[in-house]
C-alpha positions as CSV (number, residue, x, y, z in Angstrom):
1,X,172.6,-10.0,-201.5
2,X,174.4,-8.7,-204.2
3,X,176.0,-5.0,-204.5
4,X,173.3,-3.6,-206.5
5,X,170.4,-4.6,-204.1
6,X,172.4,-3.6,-200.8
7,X,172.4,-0.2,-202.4
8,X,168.9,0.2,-203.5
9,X,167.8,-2.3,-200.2
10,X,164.4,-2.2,-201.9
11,X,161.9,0.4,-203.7
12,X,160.9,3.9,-202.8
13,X,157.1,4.8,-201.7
14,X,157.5,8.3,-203.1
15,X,157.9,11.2,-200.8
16,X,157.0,9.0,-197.6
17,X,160.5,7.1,-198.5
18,X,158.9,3.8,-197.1
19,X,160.2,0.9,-198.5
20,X,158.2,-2.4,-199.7
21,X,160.0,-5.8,-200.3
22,X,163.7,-6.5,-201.7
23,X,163.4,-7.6,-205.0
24,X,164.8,-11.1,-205.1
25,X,168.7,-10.8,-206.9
26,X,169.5,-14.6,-209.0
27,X,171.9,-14.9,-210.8
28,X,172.8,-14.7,-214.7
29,X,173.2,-18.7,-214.8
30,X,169.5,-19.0,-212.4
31,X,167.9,-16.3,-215.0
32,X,168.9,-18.4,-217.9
33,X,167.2,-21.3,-216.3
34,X,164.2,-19.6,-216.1
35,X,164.1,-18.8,-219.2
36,X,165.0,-21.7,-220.7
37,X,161.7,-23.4,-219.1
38,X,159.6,-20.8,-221.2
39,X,160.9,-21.2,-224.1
40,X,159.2,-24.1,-225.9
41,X,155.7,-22.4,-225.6
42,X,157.8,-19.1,-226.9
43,X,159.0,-21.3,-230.2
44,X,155.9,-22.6,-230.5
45,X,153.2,-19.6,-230.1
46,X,155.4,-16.7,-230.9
47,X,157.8,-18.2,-233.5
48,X,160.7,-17.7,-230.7
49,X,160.1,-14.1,-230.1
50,X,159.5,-13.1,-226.2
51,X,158.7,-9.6,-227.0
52,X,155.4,-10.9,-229.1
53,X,154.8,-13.2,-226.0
54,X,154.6,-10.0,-223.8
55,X,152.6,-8.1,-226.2
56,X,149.8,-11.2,-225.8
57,X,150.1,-10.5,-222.0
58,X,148.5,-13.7,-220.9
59,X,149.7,-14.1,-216.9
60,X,151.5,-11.2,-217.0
61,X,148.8,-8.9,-217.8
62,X,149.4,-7.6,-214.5
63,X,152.7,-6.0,-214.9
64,X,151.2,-3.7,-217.6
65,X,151.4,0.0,-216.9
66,X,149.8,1.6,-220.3
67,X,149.4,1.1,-223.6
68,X,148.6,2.7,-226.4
69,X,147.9,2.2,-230.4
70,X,151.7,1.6,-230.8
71,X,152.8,-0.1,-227.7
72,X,152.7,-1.5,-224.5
73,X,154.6,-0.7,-221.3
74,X,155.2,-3.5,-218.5
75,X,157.1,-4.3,-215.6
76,X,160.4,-6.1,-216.6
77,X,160.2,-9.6,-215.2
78,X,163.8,-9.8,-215.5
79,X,164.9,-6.1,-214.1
80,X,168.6,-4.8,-214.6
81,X,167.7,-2.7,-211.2
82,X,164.2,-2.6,-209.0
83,X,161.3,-0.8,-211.2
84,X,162.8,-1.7,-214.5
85,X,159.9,-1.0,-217.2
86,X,160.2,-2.4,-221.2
87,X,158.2,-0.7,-223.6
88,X,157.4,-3.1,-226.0
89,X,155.9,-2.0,-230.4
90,X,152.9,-4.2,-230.4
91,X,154.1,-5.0,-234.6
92,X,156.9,-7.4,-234.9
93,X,159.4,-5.3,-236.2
94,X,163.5,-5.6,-235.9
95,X,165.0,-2.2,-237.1
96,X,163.3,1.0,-235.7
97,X,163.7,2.6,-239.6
98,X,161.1,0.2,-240.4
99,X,158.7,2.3,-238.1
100,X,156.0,4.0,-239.2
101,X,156.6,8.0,-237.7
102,X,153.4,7.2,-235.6
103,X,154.8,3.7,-234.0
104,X,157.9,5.4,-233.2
105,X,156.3,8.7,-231.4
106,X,153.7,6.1,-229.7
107,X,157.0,4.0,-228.5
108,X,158.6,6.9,-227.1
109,X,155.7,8.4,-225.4
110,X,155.3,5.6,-223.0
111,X,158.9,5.7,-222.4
112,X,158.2,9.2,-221.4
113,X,155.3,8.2,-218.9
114,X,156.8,5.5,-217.6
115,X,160.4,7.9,-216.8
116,X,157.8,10.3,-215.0
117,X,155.9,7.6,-213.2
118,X,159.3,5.8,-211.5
119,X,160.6,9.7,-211.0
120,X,157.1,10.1,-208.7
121,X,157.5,6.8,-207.4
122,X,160.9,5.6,-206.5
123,X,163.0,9.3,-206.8
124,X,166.2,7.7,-208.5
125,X,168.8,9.9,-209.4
126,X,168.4,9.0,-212.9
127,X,166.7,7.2,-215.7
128,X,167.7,5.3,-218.2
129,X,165.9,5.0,-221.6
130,X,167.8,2.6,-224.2
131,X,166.5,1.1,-227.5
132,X,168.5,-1.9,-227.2
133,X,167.8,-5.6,-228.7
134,X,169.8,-8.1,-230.6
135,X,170.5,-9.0,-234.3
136,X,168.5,-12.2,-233.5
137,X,167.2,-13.8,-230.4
138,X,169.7,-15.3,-228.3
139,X,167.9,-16.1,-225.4
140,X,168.0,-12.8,-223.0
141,X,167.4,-10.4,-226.1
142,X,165.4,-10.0,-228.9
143,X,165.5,-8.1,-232.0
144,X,161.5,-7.1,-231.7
145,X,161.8,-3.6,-231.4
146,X,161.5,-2.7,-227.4
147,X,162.7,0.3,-224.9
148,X,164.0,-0.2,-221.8
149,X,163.0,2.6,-218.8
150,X,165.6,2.7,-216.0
151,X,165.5,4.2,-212.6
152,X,169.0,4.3,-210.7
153,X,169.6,4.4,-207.4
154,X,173.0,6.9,-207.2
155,X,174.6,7.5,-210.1
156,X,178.2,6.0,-209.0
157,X,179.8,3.3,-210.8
158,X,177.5,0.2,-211.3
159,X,175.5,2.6,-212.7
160,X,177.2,3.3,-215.6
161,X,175.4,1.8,-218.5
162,X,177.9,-1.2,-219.2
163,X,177.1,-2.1,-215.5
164,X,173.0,-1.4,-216.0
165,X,172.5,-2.8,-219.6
166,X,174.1,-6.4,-218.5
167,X,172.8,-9.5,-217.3
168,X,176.4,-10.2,-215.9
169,X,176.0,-9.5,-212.5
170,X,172.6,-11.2,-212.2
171,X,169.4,-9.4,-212.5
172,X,166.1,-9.0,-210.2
173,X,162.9,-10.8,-210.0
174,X,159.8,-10.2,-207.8
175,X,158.2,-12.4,-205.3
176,X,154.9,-14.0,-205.0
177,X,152.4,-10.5,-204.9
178,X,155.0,-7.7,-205.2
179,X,154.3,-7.2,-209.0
180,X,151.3,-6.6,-209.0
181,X,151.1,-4.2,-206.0
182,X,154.6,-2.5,-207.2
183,X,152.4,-1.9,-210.8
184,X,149.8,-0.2,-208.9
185,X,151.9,2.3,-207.6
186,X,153.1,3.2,-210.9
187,X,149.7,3.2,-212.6
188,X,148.8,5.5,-209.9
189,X,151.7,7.7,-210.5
190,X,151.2,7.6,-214.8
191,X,150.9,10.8,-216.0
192,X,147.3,11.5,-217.7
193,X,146.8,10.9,-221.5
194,X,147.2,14.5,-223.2
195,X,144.1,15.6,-225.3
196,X,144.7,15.6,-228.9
197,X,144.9,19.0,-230.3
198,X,141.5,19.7,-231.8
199,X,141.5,20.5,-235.8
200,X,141.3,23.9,-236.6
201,X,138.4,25.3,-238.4
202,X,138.1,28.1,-240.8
């Protein structure tokens, strides 16, 4: 087991402190493997771009959490620590000034929810929100604009965010089952949509 899981030894059930599953840790070289099988039908449905592929859904329409007329929120199937969420703009776009004011509040509002829902869910000591994303795709990024949601386990030093934001020391991947049942919890956690102020008369 690597460092990261022997500190987190699996996920939080809220204030019971139960604990489900250990996600499964492989390794940068294992991760690239796995992606490398995908990519083909990536090239060839989403012009390379993974992000697009997760805004289809498809089979992993179960690791969505929310969405709204921006974006989409979803379980990272490739997590930088246990509960990792990706909020994803449903519109192929590379630099976030290309955003429409509306996109970007959308974006950020899910990033929002999610950082309350893995607060109720796993009680880390912190979350991480990061726009991050390459130049161009390069296999484990993308420059589709996308936020990643964070939870960390204590704060000390592979938590620092050249230790979180890095496939170096491998990353984590679910087993058969505990996606889906790990994205329940959260949907059940996600705060409620607020009403849109109504228009003022007069």
């Amino acid at each position: 087991m690597d460092p990261v899981s022997r500190r987190y030894g699996g996920v939080n059930e809220g204030a019971n402190r139960g604990r489900v599953s250990v996600l499964r840790w492989i390794s940068k070289s294992d991760a690239l493997v796995l992606v490398k099988a995908e990519q083909a039908e990536i090239e060839e449905r989403f012009d390379g771009c993974a992000m697009c592929a997760c805004v289809a859904g498809g089979a992993r329409g179960r690791a969505v959490l929310a969405s709204n007329a921006a974006a989409v929120a979803m379980l990272d199937r490739f997590a930088a620590r246990p509960g990792h969420v990706v909020v994803v703009l449903r519109r192929h776009v590379e630099a976030i000034a290309e955003l429409s004011w509306e996109e970007h509040a959308g974006v950020q509002r899910l990033a929002w929810e999610a950082a309350r829902a893995l607060s109720e869910v796993m009680s880390p000591v912190r979350v991480y929100v990061a726009a991050l994303g390459s130049s161009k795709a390069i296999g484990i990024s993308f420059p589709h604009h996308h936020v990643h949601v964070i939870p960390l386990a204590d704060g000390g030093e592979m938590d620092r965010p050249a230790e979180v934001l890095t496939w170096r020391h491998g990353i984590h991947v679910f087993e058969a089952g505990e996606e889906e049942a790990f994205a329940e919890r959260l949907r059940a956690a996600w705060p409620a949509p607020v009403p849109a102020p109504s228009a003022e008369v007069g």
